[in-house]
C-alpha positions in Angstrom: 59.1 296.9 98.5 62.2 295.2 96.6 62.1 294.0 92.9 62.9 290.5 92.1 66.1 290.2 90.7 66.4 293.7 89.7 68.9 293.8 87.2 67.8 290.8 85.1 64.8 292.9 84.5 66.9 295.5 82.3 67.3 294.0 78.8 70.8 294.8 77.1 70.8 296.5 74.4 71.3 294.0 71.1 74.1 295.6 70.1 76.0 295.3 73.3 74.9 291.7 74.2 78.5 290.1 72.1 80.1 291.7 74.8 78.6 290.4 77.3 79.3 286.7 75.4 81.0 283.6 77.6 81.6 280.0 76.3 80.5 276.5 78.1 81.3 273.0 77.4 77.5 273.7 75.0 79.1 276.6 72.7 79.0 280.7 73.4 76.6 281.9 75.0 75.4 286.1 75.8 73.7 287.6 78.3 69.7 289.4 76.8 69.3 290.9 80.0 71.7 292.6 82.4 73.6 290.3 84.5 74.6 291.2 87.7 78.4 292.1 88.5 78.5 293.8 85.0 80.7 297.3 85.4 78.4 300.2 86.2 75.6 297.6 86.2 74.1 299.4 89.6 74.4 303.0 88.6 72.6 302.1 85.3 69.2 300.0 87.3 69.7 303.4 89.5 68.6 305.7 86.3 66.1 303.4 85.1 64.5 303.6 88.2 65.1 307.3 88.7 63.8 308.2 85.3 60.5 305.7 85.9 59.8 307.2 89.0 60.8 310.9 88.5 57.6 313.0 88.9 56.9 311.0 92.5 60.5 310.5 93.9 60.6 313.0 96.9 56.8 313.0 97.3 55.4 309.6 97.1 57.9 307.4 96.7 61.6 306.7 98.1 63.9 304.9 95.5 67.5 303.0 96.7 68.5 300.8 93.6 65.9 297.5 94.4 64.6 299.2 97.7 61.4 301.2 97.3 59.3 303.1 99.9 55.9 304.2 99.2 55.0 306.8 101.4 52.1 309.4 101.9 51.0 311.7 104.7 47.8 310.2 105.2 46.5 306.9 105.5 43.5 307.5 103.0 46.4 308.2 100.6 48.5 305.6 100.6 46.3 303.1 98.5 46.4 305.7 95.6 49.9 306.3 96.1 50.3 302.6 95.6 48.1 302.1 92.4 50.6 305.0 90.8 53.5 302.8 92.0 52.2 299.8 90.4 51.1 301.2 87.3 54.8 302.5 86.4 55.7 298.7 87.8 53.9 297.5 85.2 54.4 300.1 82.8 58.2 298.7 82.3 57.3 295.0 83.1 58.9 295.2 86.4 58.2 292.6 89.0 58.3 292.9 92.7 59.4 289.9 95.5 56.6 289.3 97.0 58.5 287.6 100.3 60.5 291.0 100.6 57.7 293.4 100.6 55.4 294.7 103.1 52.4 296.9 102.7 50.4 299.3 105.6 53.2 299.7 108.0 53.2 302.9 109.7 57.2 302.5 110.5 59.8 300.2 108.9 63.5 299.7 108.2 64.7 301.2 104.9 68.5 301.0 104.0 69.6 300.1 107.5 67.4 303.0 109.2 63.6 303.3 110.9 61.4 305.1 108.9 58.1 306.5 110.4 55.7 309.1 110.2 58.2 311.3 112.6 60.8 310.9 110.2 64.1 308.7 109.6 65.8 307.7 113.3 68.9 305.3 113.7 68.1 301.9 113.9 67.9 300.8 117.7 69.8 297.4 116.7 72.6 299.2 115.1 72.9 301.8 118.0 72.8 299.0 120.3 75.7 297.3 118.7 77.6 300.4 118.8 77.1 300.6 122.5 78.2 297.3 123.7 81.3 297.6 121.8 83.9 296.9 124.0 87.0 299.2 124.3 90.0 298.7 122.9 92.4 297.4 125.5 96.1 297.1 123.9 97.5 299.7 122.0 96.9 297.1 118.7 93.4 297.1 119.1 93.2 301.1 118.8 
């Protein structure tokens, strides 16, 4: 699953919106909700996420900034798993992309690798490239 627009779901604190304040040809103007390319703007949606999610991360749920993997040994499980996802989701008003998420795979890609009921593997596509690599053939290209 990914959530839409991630940061713009964090609200700034009031305090520390002036700083975020830029003018237009209309008059100044501040950021209410965290705007992306602010300084430490990732590492601070990382411990929102991490502090929402912190009893399941590890068990049921796998947490990358906006990337999110809901996971559980059985099948049976997973629709419970899910509901507990949600709930925190909606606990903090967050909203998921609905084009960027998909539900009852039993393997997918997450952050560039296959994930699956055998574990995390290399993605075949990345390997691939790797292989036809050609070699270097000048002493530049080394």
């Amino acid at each position: 699953m990914d959530t839409y627009s991630g940061y713009n779901q964090i609200m700034m604190h009031p305090g520390d919106q002036e700083a975020t304040t830029f003018t237009t040809d209309n008059g100044l103007y501040c950021y209410k909700v965290m705007p992306f390319g602010l300084k430490n703007a990732g590492a601070t949606y990382q411990r929102l996420v991490n502090m929402m999610f912190a009893q399941h991360i590890g068990s049921i749920v796998e947490i990358y900034v906006d990337d999110m993997l809901v996971k559980s040994v059985e099948a049976s499980g997973h629709i419970a798993n899910l509901q507990i996802v949600f709930n925190i989701l909606k606990q903090y008003r967050m909203r998921l992309n609905p084009q960027k998420c998909v539900f009852g795979v039993a393997a997918g890609k997450f952050l560039g690798y296959i994930v699956s009921q055998r574990g995390i593997e290399a993605n075949p596509d990345k390997v691939r490239a790797i292989l036809n690599m050609e070699s270097p053939t000048t002493k530049e290209q080394v």
